[in-house]
LOTI-90906 format. One line per field, with one value per residue (C-alpha): x, z, y; residue in three letters; residue number from 1. Coordinates in steps of 0.001 Angstrom, whole numbers, plus 500000, padded with zeros to 6 digits. Example, Ala and Ser with C-alpha at 12.3 -4.5 7.8 and 13.67 -1.06 7.14 Angstrom:
% LOTI-90906
px <- c(512300, 513670)
pz <- c(507800, 507140)
py <- c(495500, 498940)
r <- c(ALA, SER)
k <- c(1, 2)
END
This chain:
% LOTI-90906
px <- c(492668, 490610, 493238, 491320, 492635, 493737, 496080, 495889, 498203, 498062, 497849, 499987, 497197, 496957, 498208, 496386, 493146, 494632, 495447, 491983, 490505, 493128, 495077, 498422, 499584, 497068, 497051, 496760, 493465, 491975, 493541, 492830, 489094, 487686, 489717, 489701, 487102, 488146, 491565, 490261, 487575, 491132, 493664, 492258, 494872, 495049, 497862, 496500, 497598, 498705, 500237, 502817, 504439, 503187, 505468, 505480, 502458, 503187, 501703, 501309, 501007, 497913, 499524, 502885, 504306, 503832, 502278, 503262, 504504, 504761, 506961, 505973, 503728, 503303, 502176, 500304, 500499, 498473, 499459, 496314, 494691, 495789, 499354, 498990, 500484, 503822, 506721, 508271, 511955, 512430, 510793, 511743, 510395, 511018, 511261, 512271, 511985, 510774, 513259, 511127, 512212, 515778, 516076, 518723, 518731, 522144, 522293, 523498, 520478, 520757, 517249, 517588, 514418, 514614, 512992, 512285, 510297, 508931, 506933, 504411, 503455, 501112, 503187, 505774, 508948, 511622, 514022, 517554, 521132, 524592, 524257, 520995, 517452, 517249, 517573, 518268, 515602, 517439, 515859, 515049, 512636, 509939, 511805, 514363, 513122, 515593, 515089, 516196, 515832, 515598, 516411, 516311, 512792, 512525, 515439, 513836, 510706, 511928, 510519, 506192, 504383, 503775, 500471, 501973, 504819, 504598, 507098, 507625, 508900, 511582, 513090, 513786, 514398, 511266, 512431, 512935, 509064, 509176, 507491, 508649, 507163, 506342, 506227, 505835, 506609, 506833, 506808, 508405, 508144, 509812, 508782, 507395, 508251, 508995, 508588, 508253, 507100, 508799, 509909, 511998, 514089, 517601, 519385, 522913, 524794, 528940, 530671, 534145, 535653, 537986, 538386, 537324, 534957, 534344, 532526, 532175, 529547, 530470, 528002, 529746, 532588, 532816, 529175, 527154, 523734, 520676, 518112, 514658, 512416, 510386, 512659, 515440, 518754, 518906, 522906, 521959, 524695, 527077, 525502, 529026, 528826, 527783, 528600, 526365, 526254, 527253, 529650, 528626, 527543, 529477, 526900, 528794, 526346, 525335, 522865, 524026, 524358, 522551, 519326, 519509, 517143, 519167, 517220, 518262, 521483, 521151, 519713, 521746, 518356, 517344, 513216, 513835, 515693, 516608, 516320, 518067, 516206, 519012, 517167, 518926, 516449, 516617, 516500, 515114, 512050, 511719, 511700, 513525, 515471, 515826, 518915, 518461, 520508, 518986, 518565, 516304, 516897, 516407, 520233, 520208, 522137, 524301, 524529, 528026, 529939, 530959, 534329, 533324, 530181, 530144, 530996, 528170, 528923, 525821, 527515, 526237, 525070, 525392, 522906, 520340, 520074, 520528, 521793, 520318, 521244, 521414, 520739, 520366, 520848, 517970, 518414, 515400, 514898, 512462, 512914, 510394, 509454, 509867, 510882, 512807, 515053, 515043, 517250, 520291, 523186, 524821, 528469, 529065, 528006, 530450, 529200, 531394, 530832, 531337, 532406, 531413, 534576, 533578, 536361, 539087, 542382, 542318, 544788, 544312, 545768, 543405, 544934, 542194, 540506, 536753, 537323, 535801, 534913, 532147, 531579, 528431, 529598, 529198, 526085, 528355, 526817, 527486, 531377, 532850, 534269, 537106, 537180, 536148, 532915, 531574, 535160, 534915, 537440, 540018, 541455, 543487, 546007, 545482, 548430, 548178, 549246, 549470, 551449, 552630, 551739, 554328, 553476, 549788, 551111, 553111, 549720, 547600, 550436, 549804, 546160, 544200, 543692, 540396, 541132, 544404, 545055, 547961, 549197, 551324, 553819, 554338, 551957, 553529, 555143, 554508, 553156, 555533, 556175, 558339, 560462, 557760, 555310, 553419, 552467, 553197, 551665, 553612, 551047, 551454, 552504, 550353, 547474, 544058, 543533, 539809, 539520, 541104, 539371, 540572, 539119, 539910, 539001, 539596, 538737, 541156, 540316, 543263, 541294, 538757, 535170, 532435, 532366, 528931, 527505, 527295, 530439, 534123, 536842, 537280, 536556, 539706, 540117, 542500, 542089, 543282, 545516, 546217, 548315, 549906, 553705, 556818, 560121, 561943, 559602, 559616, 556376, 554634, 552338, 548772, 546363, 543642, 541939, 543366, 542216, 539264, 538119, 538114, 535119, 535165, 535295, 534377, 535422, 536941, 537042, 538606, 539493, 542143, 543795, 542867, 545563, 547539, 546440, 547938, 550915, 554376, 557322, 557399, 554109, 552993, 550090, 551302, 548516, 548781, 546770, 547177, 546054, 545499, 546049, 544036, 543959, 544539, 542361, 542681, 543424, 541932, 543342, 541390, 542909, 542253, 544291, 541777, 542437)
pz <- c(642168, 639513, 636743, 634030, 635738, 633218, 633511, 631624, 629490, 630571, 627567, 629519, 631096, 634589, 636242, 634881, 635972, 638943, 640014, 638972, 641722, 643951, 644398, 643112, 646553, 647282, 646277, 642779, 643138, 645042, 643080, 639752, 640545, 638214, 635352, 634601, 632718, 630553, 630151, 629199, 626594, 624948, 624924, 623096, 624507, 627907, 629518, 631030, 634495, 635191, 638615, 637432, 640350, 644103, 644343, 641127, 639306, 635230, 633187, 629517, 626397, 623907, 620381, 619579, 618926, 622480, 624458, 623362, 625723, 624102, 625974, 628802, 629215, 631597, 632036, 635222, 636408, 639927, 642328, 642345, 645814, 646552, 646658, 648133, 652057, 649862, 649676, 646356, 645437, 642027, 638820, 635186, 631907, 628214, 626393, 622772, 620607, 617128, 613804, 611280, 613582, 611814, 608734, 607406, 609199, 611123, 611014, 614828, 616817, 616813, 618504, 621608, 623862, 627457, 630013, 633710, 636555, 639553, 642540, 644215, 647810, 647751, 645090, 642627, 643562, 640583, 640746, 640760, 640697, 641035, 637133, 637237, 636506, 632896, 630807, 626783, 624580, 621824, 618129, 617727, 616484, 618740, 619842, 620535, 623111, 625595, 629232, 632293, 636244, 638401, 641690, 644880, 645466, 649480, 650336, 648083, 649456, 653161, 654007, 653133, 650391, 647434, 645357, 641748, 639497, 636492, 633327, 631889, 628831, 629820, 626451, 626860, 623256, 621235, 618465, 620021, 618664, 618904, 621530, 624062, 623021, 626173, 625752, 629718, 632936, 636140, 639697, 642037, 645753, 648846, 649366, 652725, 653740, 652542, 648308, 649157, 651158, 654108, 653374, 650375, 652382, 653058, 655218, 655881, 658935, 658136, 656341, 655855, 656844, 653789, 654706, 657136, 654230, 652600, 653594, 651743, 652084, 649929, 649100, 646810, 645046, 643181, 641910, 643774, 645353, 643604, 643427, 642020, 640830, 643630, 646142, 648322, 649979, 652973, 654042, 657734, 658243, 661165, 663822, 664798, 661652, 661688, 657837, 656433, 652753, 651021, 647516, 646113, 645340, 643742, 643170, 641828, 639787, 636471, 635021, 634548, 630505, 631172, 631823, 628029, 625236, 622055, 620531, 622751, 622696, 618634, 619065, 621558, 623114, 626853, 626412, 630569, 631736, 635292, 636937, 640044, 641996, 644964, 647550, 650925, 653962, 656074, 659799, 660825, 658212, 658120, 653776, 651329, 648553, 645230, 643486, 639991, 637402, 633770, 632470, 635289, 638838, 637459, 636782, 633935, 635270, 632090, 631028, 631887, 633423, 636992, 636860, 635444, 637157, 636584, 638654, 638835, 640020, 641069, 641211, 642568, 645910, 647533, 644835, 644841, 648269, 649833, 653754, 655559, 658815, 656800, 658326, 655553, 652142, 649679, 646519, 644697, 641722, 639398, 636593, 634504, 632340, 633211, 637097, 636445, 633601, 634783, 638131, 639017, 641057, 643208, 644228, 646402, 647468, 648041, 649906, 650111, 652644, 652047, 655523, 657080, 656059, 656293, 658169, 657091, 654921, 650715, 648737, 644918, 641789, 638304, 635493, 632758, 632595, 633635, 636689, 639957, 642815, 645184, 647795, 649967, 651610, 648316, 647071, 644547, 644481, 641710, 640486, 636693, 634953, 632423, 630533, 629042, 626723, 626812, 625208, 622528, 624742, 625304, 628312, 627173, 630086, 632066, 633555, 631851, 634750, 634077, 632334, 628642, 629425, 627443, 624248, 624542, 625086, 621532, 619552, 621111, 619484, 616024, 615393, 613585, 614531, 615826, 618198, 619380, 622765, 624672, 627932, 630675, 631736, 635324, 637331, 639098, 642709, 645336, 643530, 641441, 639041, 640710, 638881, 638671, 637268, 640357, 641340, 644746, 646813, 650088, 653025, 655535, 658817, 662521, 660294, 660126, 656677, 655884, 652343, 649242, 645477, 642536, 639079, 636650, 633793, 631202, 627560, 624859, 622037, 619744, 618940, 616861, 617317, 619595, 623115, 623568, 625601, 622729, 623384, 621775, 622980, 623853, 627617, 629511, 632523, 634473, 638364, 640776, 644153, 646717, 649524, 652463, 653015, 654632, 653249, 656555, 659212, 658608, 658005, 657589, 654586, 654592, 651600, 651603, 648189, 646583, 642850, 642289, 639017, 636834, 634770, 631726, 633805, 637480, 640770, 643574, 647001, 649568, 653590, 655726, 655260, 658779, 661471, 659822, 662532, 662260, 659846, 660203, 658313, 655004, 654423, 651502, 649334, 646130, 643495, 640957, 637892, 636616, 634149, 631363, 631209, 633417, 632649, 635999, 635774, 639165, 642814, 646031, 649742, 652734, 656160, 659739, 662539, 665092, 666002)
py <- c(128380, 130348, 129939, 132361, 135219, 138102, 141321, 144256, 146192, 150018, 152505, 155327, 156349, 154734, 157633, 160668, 158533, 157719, 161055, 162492, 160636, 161809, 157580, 157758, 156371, 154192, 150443, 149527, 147440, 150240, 153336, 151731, 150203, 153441, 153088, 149055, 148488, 151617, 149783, 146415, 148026, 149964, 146707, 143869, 141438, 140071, 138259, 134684, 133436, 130198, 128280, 125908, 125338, 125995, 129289, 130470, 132628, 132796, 135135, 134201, 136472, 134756, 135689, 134059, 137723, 138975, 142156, 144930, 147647, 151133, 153982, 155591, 152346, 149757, 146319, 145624, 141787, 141892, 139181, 136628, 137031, 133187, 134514, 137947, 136970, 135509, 137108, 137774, 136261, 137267, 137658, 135973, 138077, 137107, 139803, 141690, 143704, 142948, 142790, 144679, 147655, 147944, 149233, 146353, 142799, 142591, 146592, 147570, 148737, 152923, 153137, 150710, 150607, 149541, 147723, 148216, 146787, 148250, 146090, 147526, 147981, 151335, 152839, 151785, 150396, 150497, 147457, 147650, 146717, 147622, 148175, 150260, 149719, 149557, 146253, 146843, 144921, 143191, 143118, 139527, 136354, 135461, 132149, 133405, 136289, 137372, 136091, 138229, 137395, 140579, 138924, 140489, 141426, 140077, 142221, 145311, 144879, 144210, 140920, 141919, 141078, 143261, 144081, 143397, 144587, 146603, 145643, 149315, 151153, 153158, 154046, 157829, 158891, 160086, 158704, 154906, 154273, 150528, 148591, 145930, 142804, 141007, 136916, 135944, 137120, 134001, 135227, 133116, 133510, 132501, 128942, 127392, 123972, 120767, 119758, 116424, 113490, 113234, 109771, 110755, 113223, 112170, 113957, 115067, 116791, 114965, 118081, 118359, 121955, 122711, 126261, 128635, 129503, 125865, 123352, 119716, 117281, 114549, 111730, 109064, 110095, 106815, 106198, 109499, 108610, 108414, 111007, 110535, 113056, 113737, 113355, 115313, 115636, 117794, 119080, 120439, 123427, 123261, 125806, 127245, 128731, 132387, 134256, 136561, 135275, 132231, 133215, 129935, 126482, 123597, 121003, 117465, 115637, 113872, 111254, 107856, 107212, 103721, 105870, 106595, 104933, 103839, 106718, 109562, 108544, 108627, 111561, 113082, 114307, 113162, 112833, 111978, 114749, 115567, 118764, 119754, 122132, 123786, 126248, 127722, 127567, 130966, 130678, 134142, 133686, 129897, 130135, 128546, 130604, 129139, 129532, 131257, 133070, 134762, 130874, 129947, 128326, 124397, 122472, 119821, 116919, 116004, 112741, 111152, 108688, 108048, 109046, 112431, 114008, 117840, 120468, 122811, 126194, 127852, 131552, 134973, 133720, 137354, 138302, 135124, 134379, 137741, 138379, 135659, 133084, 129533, 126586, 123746, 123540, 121475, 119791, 118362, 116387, 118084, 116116, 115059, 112338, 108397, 108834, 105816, 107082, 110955, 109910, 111758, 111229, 113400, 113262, 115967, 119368, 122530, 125629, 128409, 131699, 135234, 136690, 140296, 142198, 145909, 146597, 144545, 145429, 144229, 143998, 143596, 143140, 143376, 142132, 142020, 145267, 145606, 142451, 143468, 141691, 141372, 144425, 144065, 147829, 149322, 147016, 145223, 141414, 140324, 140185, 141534, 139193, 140749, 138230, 134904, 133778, 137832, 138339, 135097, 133455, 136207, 137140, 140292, 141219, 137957, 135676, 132479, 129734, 126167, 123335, 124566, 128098, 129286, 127161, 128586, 132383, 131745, 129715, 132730, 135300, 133464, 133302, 135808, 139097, 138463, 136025, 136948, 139143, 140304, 138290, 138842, 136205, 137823, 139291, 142783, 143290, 141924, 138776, 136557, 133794, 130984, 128846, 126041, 128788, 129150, 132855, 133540, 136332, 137442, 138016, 140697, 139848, 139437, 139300, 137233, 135680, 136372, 135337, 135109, 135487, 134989, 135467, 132916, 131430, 127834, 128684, 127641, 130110, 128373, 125551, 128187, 126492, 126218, 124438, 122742, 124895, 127479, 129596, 130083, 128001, 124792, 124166, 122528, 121102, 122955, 123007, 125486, 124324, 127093, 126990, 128826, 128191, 129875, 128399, 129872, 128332, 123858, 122513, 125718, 124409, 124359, 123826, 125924, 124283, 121488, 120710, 123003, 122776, 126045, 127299, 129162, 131709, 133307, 133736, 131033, 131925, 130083, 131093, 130717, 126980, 125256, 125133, 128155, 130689, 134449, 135240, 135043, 136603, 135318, 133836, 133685, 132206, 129644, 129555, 126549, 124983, 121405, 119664, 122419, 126165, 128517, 132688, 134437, 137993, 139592, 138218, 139812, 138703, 140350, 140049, 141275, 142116, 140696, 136909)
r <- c(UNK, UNK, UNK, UNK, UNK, UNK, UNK, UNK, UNK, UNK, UNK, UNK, UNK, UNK, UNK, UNK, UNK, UNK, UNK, UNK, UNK, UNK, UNK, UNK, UNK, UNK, UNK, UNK, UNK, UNK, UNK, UNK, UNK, UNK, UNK, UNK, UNK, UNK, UNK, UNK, UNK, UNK, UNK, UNK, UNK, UNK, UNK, UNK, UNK, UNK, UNK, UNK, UNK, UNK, UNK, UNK, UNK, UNK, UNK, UNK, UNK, UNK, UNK, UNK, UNK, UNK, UNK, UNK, UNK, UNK, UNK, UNK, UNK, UNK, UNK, UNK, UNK, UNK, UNK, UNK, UNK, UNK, UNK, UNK, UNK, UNK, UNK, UNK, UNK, UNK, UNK, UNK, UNK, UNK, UNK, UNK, UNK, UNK, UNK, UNK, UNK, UNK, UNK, UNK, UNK, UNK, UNK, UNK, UNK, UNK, UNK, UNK, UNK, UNK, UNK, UNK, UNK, UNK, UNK, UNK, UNK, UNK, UNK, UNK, UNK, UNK, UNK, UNK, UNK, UNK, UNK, UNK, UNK, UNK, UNK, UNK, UNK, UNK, UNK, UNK, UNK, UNK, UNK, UNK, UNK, UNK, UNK, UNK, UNK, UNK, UNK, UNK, UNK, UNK, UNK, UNK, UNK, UNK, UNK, UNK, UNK, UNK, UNK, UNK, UNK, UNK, UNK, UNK, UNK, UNK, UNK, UNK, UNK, UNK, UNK, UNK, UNK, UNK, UNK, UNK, UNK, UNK, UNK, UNK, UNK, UNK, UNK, UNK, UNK, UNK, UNK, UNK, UNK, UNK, UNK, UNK, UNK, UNK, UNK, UNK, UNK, UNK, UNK, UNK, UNK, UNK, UNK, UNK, UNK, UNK, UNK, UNK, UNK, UNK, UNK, UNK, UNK, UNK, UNK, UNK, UNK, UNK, UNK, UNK, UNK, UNK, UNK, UNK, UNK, UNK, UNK, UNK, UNK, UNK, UNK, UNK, UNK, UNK, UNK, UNK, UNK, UNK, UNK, UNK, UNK, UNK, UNK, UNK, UNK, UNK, UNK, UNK, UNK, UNK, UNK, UNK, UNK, UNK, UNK, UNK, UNK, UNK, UNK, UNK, UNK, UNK, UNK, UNK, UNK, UNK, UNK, UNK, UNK, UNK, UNK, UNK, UNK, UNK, UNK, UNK, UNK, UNK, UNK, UNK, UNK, UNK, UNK, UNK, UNK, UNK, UNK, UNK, UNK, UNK, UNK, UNK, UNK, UNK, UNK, UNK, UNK, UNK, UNK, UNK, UNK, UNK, UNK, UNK, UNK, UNK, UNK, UNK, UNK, UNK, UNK, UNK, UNK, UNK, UNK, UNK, UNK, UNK, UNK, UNK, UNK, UNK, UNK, UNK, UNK, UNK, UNK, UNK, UNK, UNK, UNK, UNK, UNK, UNK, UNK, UNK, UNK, UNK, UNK, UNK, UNK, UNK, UNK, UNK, UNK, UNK, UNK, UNK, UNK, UNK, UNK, UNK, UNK, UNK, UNK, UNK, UNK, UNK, UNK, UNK, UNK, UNK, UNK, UNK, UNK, UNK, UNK, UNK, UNK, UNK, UNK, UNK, UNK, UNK, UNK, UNK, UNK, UNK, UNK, UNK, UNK, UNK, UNK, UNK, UNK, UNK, UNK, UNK, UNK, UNK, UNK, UNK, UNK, UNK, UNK, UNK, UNK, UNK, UNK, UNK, UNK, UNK, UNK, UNK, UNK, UNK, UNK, UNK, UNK, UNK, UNK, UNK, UNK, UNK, UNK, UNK, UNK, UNK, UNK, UNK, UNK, UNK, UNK, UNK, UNK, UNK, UNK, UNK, UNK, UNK, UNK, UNK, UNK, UNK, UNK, UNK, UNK, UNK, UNK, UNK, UNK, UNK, UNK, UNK, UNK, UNK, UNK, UNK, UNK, UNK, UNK, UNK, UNK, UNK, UNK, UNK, UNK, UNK, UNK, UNK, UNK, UNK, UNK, UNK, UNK, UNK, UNK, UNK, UNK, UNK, UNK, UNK, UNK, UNK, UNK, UNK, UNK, UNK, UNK, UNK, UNK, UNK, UNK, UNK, UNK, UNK, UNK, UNK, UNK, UNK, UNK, UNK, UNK, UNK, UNK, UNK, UNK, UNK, UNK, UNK, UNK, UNK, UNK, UNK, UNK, UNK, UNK, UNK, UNK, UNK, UNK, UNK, UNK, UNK, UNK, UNK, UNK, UNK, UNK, UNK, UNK, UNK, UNK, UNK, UNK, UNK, UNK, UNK, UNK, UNK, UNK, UNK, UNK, UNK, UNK, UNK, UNK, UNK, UNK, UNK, UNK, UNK, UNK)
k <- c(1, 2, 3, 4, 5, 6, 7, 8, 9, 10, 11, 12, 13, 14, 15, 16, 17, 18, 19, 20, 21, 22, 23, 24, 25, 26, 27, 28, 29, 30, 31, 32, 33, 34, 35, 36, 37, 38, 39, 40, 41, 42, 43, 44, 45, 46, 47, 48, 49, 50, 51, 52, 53, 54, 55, 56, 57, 58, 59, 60, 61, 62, 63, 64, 65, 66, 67, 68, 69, 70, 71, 72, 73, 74, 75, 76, 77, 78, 79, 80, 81, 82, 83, 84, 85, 86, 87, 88, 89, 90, 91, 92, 93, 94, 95, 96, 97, 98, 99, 100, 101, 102, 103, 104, 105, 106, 107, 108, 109, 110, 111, 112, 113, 114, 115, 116, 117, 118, 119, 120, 121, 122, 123, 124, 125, 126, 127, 128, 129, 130, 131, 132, 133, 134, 135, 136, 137, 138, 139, 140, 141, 142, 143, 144, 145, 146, 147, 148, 149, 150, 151, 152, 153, 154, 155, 156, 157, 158, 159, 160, 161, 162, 163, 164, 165, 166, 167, 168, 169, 170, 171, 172, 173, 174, 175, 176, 177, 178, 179, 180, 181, 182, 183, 184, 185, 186, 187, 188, 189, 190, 191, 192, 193, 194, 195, 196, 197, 198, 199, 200, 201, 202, 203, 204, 205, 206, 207, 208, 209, 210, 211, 212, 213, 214, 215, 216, 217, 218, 219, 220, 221, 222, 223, 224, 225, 226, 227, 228, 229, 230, 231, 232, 233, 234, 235, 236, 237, 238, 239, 240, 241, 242, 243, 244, 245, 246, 247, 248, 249, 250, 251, 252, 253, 254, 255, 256, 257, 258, 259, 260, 261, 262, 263, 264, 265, 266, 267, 268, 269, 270, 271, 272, 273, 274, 275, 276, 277, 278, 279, 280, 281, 282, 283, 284, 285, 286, 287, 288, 289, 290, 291, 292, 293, 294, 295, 296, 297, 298, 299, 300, 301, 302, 303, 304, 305, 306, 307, 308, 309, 310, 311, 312, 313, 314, 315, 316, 317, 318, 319, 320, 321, 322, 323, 324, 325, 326, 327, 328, 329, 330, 331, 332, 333, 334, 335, 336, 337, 338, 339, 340, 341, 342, 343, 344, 345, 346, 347, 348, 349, 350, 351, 352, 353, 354, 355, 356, 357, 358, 359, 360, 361, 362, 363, 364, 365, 366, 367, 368, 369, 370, 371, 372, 373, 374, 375, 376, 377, 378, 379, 380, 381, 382, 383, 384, 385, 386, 387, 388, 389, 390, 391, 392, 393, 394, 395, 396, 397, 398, 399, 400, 401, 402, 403, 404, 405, 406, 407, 408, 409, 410, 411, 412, 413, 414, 415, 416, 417, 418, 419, 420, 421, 422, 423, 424, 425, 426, 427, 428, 429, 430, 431, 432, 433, 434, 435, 436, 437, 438, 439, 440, 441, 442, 443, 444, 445, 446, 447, 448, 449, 450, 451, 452, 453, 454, 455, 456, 457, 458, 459, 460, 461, 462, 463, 464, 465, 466, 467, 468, 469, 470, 471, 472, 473, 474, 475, 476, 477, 478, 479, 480, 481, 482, 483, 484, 485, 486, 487, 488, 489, 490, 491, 492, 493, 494, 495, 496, 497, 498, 499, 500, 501, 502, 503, 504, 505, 506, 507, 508, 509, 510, 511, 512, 513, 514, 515, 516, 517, 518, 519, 520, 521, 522, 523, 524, 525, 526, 527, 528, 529, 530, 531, 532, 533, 534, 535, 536, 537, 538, 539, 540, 541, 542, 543, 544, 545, 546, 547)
END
């Protein structure tokens, strides 16, 4: 691998040259080959390419301050000839733009600059998502540059292999004169075969069917088995199953707190830390897709003790992992460190399918303004969530659920005006509040239960601090029981999900509750919390006529 590989940053010129000698289609190796060495000669600084990992290409800025990107400019990062038959997954970019660019420090940003990025494969391809191509550039220190993942790029660039991707200034305002300061930019592609020996790959084909939508493969629910760095668990997918998407993943893991030094755990710093790597393998292309979200696609198994691993929701699945035909699931330590004291265990593993329902019935109720949930049809994969940390831990309009609801509707009601929000104690016809402070949601009749969503969330905002994963509100530890039930037809009660734990906030899906079969008269759904309060946002059931 010739590792001294450079890109170059284009001045705003590349196409005027380009289209003087008649290439703006062509490929960007070819159409360029004239005006390189006129680039490099004008731009002093040169990103440097390096291959961290075997599908991943990282491209490095040399000064602590970053490349800067002008508007109307581009950066080109060409895809190293070693990885030009890959296909790419997604792309990660640090990014911002620098302080000394607002007049006051802490004065809101009335020139925002933005940033785009376009693959290309003969000619430019701009990225995109249900919330557009553009990405603001906050004003900000060097360390702490912004990081975005643009995911996607397979189904984009439909399955073939691209030439590079530009990271452009799209700022449209004149007067917007500062420059996106570019710190790195990895490329990650669609990974072939195994990441390990094949004698440290355990496999796993015993799942329990939840749901119609839900499987569970569970592991060790006392202890959970060990995972070293450098090895893998395998979960082989029932092949009766045929869904288009998976929602999401609810890995069940930790680190064992005897795999601390006395000085990390003085320190509350793991110098051994270990990294859970979760990819879905595709059938009809034989490649693995990493998970991945704006923090990265690598899950820090926390430190804690057996009887409370954590529940890691890996969330957007329609958006990471695209329409594919699963067949196994992979999780891989990628820890680093002393192998011996960066081992995780894993309790269980949750997967949860989205199924085709283009032509099924909804019926919805949003609570908390600007929820919304997913909608393949219309291109919406990734669901709005109302509420939550982006709100400081309000929920304004949700339907608080859960033991001493009522006490937290009043402490809410008291607290300064800044923290404070409205609530609704019952949610409006057809659902209801039952005398146990269940809501209940009558189903139609001679109907198919598909799925049923609901967005919900466990912040406490009373107790007025940080949680420690940076945001306001303590985090509880509420969990969410749904169940099917008639009162007028005897032992018509099925549980679709019992004791789900709740996040700070996001969406649980579940299916139809097995052995329920079509609906009767009177069915209805009965969602509950234990354990601590829960803020209902917005419930969506889908149903079908066809059996």
């Amino acid at each position: 691998m010739n590792k001294s590989l450079r890109i170059n940053k284009s001045l705003g010129l590349i196409f005027f040259f380009a289209s003087l000698i008649g290439c703006v289609t062509t490929l960007p190796e070819a159409c360029f080959a004239n005006t390189k060495e006129l680039l490099c000669n004008q731009s002093k600084l040169q990103m440097t390419v390096s291959f961290p990992k075997p599908d991943t290409v990282s491209f490095s800025s040399p000064v602590p301050n970053g490349i800067p990107v002008q508007r109307a400019e581009r950066l080109w990062c060409k895809i190293p000839d070693n990885f030009s038959d890959r296909i790419l997954q997604f792309v990660v970019v640090r990014y911002r733009k620098d302080f000394s660019n607002l007049p006051l420090p802490g004065q809101r940003d009335t020139l925002p600059v933005f940033l785009g990025i376009s693959a290309v494969q003969g000619k430019p391809i701009l990225w995109s998502d249900q919330f557009g191509a553009e990405k603001y550039v906050p004003p900000t220190l060097p360390e702490m540059s912004k990081q975005s993942t643009f995911l996607g790029f397979s189904e984009i660039l439909k399955g073939k292999p691209a030439e590079g991707i530009f990271i452009e200034n799209l700022t449209k305002d004149p007067a917007a004169s500062a420059p996106i300061l570019i710190h790195k930019v990895d490329l990650v592609f669609l990974h072939h075969g195994d990441r390990c020996k094949p004698e440290n790959i355990t496999r796993f084909n015993r799942a329990e069917m939840i749901n119609s939508l839900t499987l569970r493969y569970r592991l060790d629910s006392s202890k959970g088995l060990e995972l070293r760095p450098g090895q893998s668990f395998e979960f082989l997918l029932p092949e009766n199953l045929n869904f288009p998407w998976i929602t999401y993943l609810v890995l069940k893991h930790r680190k064992d707190p005897s795999l601390m030094s006395k000085t990390d755990m003085e320190s509350s710093q793991d110098t051994n830390p270990a990294y859970m790597l979760v990819e879905v393998h595709d059938s009809k292309t034989d490649t693995w897709i990493r998970w991945a979200d704006r923090y990265g696609s690598a899950k820090y198994s926390e430190v804690r003790s057996a009887d409370n691993p954590e529940d890691e929701t890996l969330h957007n699945g329609l958006r990471t992992f695209g329409k594919i035909k699963p067949d196994k699931i992979r999780v891989t330590n990628i820890g680093t460190g002393d192998s011996r004291l960066s081992t995780a265990r894993v309790h269980e593993l949750m997967v949860v399918f989205y199924p085709d329902n283009s032509s099924a019935e909804k019926s919805e109720q949003i609570f908390t303004p600007e929820t919304a949930f997913n909608d393949p049809v219309k291109g919406i994969l990734i669901p709005l969530i109302g509420g939550g940390p982006r709100l400081d831990g309000k929920f304004p309009g949700a339907i608080p659920i859960g033991p001493g609801f009522k006490e937290r509707i009043a402490s809410i009601s008291a607290l300064p005006a800044s923290h404070t929000f409205q609530l609704a104690i019952d949610p409006p016809p057809p659902a209801r509040r039952d005398s146990l402070g269940h809501i209940v949601i009558p189903l139609p009749e001679k109907r198919h239960l598909l799925m049923a969503e609901f967005a919900i969330g466990d912040l406490d905002v009373t107790a007025l601090n940080k949680n420690k994963d940076g945001f306001f509100g303590r985090t509880g530890c509420a969990e969410l029981t749904v169940w099917l039930r008639n009162k007028s037809v005897p032992g018509r009660h099925f549980p679709a999900i019992i004791r789900n734990n709740i996040g700070m906030a996001g969406i649980i899906t579940l299916g139809l509750p097995t052995n329920a079969g079509q609906t009767q008269p009177g069915d209805e759904l009965v969602v509950s919390v234990s354990n601590d309060v829960a803020f209902l946002m917005g419930y969506r059931v889908t149903y079908s006529s066809d059996l």
